[in-house]
N, C-alpha and C positions, 0 to 999 in steps of 0.2 A: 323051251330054248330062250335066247336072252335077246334083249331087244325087240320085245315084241312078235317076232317069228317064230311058225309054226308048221308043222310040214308041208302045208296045201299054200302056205305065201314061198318055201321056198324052192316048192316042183314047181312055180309058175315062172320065179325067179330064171330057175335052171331053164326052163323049155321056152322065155322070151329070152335069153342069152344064148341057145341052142340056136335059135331060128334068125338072131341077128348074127351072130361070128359066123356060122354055115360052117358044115361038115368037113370044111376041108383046114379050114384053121381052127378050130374043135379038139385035137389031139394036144398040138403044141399050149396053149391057153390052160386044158386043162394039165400040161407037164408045168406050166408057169404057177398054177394057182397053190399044186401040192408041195412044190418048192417054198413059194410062199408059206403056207403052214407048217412048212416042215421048220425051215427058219422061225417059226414065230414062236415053234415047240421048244426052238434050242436056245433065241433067246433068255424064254420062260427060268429054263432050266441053269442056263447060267447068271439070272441074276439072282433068283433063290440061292445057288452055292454060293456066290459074293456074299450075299445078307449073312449067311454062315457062318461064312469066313471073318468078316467086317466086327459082328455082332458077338462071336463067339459060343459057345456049346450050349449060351444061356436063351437063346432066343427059340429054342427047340421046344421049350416048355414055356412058353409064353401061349394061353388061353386066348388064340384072336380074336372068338367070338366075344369075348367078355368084354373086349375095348370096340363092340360096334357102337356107336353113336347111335344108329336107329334101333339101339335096344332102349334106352332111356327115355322116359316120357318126362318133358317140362314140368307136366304141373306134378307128377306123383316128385317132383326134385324139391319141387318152391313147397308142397305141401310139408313133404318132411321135412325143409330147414324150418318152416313157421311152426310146427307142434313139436320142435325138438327139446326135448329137456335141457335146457342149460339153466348153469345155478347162477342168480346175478352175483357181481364182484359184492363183495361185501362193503359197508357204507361207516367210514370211520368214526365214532362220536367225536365232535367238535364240541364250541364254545356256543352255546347260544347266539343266535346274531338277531338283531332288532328288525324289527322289518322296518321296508324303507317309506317313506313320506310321501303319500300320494301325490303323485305329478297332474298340476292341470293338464286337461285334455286340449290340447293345438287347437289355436286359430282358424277360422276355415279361412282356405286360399282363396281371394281374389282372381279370376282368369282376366289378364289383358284383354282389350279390344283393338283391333288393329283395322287402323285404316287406311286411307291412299295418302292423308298427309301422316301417319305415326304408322311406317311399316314394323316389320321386326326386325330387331337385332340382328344382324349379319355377320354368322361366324365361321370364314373360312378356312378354318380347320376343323371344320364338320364331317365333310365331307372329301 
């Protein structure tokens, strides 16, 4: 059954609801509960007809199990997009081009020291 229930949590269910409502409100309860269900059946049933009707004669052959989510595993997903054969874009010949001028390597940065008479900078639009 769903939700964790099984038939020894739901005879126990039934016989500590037996022995609180007492036999005399026991009939009525259980005329409420099968109404309940009953309604819950006709719901059911008329919102599958709407999907029907809404969706058209095409959704009759639509595969639901194919679109559960908890059929698909992450990695067997990420593994196939990573070993997928794709061919790269191909790479246009151009002009030759020069390489460029090696750039001196930066300055190392000096860090301020900040004291009680040279605070910092104060920029209220910082925050």
């Amino acid at each position: 059954m769903g939700f964790g229930l099984d038939f020894e949590k739901l005879l126990v269910i039934g016989l500590i609801a037996v022995l609180l409502i007492g036999p005399e409100r026991l009939p009525h309860y259980a005329e409420q509960f099968a109404k309940l269900v009953r309604r819950g059946g006709e719901l059911l049933r008329d919102t599958r007809s709407r999907v029907q009707e809404e969706m058209g004669p095409e959704v009759a052959d639509v595969d639901w199990r194919k679109l559960d989510p908890r059929q698909y595993d992450p990695r067997r997903i990420i593994r196939d997009a990573l070993f997928e054969d794709s061919a790269p874009a191909p790479i246009a010949p151009s002009a030759p081009v020069a390489a460029p001028a090696p750039t001196p390597p930066p300055a190392p940065r000096v860090m301020p020291v900040f004291t009680r008479t040279s605070p910092p900078p104060f920029d209220p639009e910082a925050t």
